[in-house]
Z-matrix of the N, CA and C atoms (Angstrom, degrees):
N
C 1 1.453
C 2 1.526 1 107.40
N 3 1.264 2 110.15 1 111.34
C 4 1.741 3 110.72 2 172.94
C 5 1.680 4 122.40 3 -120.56
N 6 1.123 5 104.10 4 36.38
C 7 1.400 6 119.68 5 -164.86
C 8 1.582 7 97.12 6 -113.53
N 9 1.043 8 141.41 7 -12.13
C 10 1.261 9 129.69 8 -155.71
C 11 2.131 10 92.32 9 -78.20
N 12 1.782 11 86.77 10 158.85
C 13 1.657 12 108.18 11 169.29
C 14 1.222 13 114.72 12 -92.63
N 15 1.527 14 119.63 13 126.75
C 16 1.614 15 113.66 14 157.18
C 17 1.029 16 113.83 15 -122.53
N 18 1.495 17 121.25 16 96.80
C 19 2.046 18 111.97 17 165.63
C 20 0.934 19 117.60 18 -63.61
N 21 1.245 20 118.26 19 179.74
C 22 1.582 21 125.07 20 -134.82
C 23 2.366 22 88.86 21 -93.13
N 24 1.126 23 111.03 22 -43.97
C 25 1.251 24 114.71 23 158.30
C 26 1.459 25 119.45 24 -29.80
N 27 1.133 26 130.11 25 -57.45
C 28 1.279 27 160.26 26 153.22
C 29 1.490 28 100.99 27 -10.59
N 30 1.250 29 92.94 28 -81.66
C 31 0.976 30 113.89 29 -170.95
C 32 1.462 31 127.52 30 -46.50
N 33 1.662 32 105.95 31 -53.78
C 34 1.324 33 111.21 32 -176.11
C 35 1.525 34 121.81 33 -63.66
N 36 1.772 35 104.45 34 -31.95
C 37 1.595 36 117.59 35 170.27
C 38 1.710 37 109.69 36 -62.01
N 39 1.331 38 117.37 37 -24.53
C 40 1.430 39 97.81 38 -165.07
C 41 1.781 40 99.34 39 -106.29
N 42 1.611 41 125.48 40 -4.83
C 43 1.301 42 113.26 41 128.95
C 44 1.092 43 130.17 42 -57.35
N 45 1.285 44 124.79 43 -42.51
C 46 2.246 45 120.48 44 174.38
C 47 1.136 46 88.46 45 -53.31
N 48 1.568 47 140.56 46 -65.80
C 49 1.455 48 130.84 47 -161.45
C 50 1.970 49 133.31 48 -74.04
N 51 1.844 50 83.12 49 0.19
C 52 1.523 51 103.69 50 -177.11
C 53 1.758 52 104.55 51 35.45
N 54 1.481 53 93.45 52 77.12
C 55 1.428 54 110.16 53 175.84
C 56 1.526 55 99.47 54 -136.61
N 57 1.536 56 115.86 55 102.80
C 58 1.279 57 101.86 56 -174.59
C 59 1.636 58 114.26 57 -72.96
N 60 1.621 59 133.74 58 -179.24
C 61 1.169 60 127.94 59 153.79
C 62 1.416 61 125.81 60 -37.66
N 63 1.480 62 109.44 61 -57.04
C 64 1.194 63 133.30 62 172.29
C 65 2.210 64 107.12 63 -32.39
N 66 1.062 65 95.09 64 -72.57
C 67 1.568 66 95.04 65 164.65
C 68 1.221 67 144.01 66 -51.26
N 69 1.707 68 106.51 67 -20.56
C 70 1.608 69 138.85 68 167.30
C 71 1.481 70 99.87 69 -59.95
N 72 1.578 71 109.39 70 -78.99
C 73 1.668 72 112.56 71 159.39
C 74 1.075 73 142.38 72 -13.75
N 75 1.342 74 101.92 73 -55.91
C 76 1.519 75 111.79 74 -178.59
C 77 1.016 76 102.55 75 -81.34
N 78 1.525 77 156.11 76 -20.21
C 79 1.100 78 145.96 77 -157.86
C 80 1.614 79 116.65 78 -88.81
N 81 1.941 80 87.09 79 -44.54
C 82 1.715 81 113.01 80 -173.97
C 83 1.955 82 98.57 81 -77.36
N 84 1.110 83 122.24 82 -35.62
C 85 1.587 84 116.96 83 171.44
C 86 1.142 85 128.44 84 -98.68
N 87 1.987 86 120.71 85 18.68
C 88 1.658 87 111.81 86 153.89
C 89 1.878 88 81.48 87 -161.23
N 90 1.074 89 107.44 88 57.19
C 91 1.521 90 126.97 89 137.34
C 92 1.578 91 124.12 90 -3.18
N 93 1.277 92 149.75 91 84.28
C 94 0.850 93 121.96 92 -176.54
C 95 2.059 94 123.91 93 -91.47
N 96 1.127 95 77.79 94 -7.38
C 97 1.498 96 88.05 95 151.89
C 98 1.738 97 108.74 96 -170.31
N 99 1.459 98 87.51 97 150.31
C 100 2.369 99 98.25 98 -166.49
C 101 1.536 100 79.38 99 -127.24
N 102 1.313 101 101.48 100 131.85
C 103 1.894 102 116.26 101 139.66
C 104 1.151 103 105.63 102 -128.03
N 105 1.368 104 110.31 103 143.44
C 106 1.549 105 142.74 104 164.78
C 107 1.640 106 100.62 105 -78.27
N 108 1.373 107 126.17 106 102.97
C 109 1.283 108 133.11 107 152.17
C 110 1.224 109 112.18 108 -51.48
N 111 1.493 110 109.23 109 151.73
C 112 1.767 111 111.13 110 154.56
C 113 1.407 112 139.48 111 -64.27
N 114 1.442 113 97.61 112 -15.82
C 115 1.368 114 107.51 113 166.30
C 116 1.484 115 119.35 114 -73.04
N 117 1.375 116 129.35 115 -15.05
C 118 1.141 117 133.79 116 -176.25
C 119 1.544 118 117.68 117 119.08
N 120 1.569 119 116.41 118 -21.68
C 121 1.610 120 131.72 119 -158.13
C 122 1.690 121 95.09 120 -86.09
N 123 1.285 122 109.77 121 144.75
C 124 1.448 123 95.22 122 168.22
C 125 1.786 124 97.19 123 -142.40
N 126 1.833 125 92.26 124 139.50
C 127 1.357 126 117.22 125 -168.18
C 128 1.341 127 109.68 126 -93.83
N 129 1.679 128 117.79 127 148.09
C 130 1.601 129 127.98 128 -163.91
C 131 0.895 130 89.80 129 -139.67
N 132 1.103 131 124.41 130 152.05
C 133 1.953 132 149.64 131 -159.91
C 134 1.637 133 96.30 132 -148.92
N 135 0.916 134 132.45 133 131.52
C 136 1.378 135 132.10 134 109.80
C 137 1.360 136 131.33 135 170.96
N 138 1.083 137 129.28 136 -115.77
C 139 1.727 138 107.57 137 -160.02
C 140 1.346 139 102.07 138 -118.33
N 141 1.781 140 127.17 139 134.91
C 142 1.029 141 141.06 140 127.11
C 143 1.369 142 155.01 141 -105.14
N 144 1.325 143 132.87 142 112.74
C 145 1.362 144 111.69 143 -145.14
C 146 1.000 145 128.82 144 22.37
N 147 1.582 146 113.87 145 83.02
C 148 1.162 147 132.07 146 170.29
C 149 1.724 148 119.66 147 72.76
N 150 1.625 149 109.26 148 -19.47
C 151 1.506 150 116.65 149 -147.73
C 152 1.980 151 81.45 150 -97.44
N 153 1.254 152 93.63 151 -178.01
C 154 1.745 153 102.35 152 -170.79
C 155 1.921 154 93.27 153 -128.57
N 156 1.136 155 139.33 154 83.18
C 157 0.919 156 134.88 155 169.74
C 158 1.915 157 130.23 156 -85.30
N 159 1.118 158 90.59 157 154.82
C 160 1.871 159 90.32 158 -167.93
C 161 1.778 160 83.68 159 -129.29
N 162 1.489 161 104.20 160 149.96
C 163 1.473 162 135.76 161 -175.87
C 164 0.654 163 103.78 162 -143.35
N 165 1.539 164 124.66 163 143.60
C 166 1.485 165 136.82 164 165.85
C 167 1.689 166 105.02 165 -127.78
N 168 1.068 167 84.61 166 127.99
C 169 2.067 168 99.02 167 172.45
C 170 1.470 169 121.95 168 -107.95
N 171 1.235 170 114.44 169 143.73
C 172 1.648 171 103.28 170 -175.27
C 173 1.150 172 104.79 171 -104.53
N 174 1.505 173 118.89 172 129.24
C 175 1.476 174 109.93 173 177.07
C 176 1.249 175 138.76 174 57.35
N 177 1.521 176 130.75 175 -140.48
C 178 1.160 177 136.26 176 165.41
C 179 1.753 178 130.88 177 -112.91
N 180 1.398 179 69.51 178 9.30
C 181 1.992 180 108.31 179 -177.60
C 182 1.308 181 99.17 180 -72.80
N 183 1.268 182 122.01 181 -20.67
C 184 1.480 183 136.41 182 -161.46
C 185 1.866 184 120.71 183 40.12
N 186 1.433 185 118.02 184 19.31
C 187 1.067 186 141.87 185 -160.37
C 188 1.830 187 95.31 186 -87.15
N 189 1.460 188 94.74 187 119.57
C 190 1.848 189 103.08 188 -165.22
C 191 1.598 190 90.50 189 -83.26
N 192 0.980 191 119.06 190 142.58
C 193 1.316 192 121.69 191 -168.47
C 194 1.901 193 98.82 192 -128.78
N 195 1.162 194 141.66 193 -18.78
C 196 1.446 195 153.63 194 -173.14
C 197 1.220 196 121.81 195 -164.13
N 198 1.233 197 141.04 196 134.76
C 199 1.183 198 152.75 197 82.26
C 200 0.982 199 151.08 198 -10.97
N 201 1.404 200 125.59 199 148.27
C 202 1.676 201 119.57 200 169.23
C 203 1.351 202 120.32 201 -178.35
N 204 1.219 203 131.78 202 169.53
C 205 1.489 204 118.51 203 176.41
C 206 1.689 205 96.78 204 -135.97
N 207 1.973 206 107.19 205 131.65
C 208 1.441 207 94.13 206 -173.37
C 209 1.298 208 94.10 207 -92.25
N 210 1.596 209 120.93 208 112.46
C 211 1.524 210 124.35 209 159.59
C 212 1.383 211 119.56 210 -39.35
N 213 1.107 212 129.24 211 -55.04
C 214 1.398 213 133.80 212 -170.84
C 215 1.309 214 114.65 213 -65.87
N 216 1.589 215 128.29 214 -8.61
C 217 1.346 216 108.09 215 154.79
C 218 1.447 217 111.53 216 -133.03
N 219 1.558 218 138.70 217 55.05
C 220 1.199 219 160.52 218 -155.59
C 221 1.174 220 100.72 219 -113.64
N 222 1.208 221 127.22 220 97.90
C 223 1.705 222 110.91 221 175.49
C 224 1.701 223 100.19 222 -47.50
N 225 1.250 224 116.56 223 -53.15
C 226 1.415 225 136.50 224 -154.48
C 227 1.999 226 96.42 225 -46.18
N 228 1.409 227 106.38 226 -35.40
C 229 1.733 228 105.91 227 166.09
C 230 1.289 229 132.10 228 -81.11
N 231 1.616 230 103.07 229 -17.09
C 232 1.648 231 127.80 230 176.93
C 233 1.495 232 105.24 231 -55.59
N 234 1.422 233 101.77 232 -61.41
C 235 1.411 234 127.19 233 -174.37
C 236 1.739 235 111.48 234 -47.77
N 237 1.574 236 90.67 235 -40.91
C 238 1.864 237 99.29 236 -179.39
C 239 1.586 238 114.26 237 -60.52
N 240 0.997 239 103.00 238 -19.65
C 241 1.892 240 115.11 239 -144.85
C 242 1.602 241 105.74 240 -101.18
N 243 1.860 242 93.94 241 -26.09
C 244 1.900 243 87.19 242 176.01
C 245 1.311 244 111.79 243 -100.98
């Protein structure tokens, strides 16, 4: 998938979160789990190096609208903690 949107907003949050594009990608094209919200946005979960990432897409605009990394099941934070 090489269609996705990143504004410049976008952008700067998913440097604070050192989430490259590259990981955006991978997440939104082998998904390990997608829901379609009612709002229209549909959310992608799943694994990158080690990390547990969540995406949100708007529509069919394909315009990434969020990020995130779920700490709580990241080995990559596991590892921090012992």
């Amino acid at each position: 998938m090489d269609d996705l949107i990143f504004s410049p907003h976008l952008l700067v949050g998913m440097a604070d979160h050192q989430i490259p594009a590259e990981a955006v990608y991978h997440v939104v094209a082998g998904a390990d789990e997608k829901v379609v919200q009612p709002n229209g946005r549909t959310r992608y979960t799943g694994t990158w190096e080690s990390r547990v990432i969540v995406v949100v897409v708007e529509g069919d605009e394909r315009a990434v609208v969020t990020e995130w990394e779920r700490t709580r099941e990241s080995r990559r934070n596991r590892r921090r903690r012992r």
